[in-house]
C-alpha positions in Angstrom: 6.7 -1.5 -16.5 4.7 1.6 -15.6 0.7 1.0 -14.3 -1.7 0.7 -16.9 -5.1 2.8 -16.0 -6.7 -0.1 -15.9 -4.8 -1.6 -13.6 -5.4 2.2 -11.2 -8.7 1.3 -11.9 -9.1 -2.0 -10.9 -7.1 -1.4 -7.7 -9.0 2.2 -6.2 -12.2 0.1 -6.8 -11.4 -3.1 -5.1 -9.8 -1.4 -2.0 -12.0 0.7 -1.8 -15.3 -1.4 -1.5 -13.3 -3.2 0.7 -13.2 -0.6 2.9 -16.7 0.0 2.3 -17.6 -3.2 3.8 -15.4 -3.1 6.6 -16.4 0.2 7.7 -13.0 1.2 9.9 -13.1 3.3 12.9 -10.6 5.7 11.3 -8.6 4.9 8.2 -5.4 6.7 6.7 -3.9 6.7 3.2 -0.5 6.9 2.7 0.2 8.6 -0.9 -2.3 6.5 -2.7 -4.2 8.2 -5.9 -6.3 11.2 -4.5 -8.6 11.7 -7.7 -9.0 8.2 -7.6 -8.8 5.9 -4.3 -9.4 8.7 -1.6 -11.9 10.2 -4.1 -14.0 6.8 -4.1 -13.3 6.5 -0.2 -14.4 10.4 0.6 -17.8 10.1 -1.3 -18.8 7.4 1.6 -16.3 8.3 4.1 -13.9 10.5 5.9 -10.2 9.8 5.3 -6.9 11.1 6.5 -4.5 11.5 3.7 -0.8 11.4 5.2 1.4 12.5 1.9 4.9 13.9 1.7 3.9 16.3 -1.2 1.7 19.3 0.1 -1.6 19.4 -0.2 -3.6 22.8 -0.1 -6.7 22.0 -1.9 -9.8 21.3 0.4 -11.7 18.0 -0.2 -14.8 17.0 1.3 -14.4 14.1 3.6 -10.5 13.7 3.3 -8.1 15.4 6.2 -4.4 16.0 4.8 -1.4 15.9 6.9 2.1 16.2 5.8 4.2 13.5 6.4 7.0 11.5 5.6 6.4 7.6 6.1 10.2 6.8 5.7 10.4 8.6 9.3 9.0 7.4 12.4 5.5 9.0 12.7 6.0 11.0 16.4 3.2 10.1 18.7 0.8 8.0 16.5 1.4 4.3 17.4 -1.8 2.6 17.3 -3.6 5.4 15.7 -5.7 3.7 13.7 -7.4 0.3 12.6 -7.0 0.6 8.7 -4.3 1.9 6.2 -3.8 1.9 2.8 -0.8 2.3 0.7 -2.0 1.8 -3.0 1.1 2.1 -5.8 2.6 4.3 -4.0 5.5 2.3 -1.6 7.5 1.3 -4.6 8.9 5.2 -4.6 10.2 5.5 -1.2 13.1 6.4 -1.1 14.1 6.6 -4.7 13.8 10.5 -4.8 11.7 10.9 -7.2 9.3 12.9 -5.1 11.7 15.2 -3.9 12.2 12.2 -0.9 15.5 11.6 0.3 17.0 9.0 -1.5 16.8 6.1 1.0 17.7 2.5 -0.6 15.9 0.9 2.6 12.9 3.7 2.4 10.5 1.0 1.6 11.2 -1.1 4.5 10.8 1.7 6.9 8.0 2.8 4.9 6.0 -0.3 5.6 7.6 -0.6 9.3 5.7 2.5 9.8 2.8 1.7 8.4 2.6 -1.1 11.1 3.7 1.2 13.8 0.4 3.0 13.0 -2.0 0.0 13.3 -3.6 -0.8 15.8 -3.7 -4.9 16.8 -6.1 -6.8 14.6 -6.4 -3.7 12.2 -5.7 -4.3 8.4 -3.4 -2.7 5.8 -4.3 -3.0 2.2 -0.9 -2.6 -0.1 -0.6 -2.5 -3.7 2.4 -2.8 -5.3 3.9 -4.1 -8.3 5.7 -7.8 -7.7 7.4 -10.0 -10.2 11.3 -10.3 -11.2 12.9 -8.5 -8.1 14.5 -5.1 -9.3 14.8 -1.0 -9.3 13.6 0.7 -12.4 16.1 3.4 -11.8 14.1 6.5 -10.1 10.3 5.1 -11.0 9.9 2.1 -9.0 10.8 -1.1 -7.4 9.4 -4.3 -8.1 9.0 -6.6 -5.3 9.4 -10.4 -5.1 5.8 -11.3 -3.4 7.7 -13.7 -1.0 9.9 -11.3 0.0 6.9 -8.6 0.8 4.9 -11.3 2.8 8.5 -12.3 5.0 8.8 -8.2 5.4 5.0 -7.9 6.4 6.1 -10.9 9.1 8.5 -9.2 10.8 6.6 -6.2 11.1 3.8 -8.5 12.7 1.6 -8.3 9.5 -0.2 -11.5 8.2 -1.3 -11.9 5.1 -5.0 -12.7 4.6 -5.5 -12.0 0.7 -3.6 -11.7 -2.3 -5.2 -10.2 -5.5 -3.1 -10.0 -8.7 -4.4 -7.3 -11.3 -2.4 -8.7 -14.8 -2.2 -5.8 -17.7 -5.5 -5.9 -19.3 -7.0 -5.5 -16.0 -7.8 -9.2 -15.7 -8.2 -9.8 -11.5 -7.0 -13.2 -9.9 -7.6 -14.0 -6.3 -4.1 -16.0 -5.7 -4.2 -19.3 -3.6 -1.0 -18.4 -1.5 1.4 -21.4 -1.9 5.4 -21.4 -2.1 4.9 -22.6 -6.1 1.8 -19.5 -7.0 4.3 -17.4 -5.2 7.7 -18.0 -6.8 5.9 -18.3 -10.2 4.6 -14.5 -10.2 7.9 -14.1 -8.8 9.2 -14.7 -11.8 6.9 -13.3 -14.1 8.1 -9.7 -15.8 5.1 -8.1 -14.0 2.1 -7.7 -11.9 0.3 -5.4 -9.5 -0.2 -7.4 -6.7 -3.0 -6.1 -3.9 -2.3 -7.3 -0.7 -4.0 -7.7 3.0 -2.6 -7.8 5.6 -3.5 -7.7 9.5 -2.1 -6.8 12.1 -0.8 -9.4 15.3 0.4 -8.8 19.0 3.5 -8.0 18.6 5.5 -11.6 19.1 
């Protein structure tokens, strides 16, 4: 396990040209890499960084607020049309951020994360997929099939899946029940998803 720099890399780029060309009303991070993703966003951008840790240092073109995603976030349904959450939702809840130790933190990490899209706006997610499991205190690795039915019934379609394999290698995956349930059970991957957001159903 544990990312490769390449993989950060990789990831912080992609995203954030994507961003780039979609050019968002307002978009928020949640706990992605600051000297690397919100960096490469802020040089063309503003930003609002939401983070549990605290943040004191000023950066131009990124606004910090303190938050934790594992708890509803008071007042801001709708908030925004883009979000990203770059290798960062496979730590909710496991502590090791001084977080409360929440074995559903993910979940109600991403439930979140849709509360604060707005309809039709889009969440980028990285995390890393493959053989379903906990690396105790690091990370969870996610099923990708159970991530897209979790998306679902947060009203979050999937529109792309990008897999960044160690050595940086980049696939844009053709999403179908066998591409899926073989990086499921591959020892690991970072997969890069999009998602947007539906009427509620």
């Amino acid at each position: 396990g544990g990312a490769t720099t390449l993989e950060y890399f990789w990831q912080d780029l992609l995203v954030a040209r994507e961003i780039f060309q979609a050019r968002p009303e307002r978009h928020v991070d949640i706990g992605s890499r600051v000297d690397g993703f919100v960096a490469h966003v802020a040089s063309f951008r503003e930003i609002e960084v939401f983070d549990v840790r605290p943040i004191t240092t000023q950066i131009p073109g990124v606004r910090f607020r303190r938050a934790d995603l594992m708890q509803p976030v008071e007042g801001m349904t709708d908030y925004c049309d883009s979000v990203s959450c770059l290798h960062a939702l496979e730590h909710f809840g496991l502590g090791r951020y001084g977080d409360p130790i929440d074995p559903k933190g993910f979940e109600r990490g991403l439930a979140n994360m849709a509360t604060l899209l707005r309809k039709d706006g889009v969440l980028y997610l990285s995390v890393p997929i493959g053989v379903e499991r906990v690396e105790f205190n690091g990370q969870r690795v996610f099923d990708p099939r159970a991530m897209i039915d979790l998306a679902m019934t947060n009203s979050l379609q999937l529109r792309e899946l990008k897999v960044i394999r160690q050595g940086g290698k980049v696939e844009a995956i053709v999403v179908d029940g066998l591409r899926l349930s073989d990086l499921a059970s591959q020892r690991y991957a970072l997969g890069m998803f999009i998602f947007t957001k539906r009427a509620g159903l």
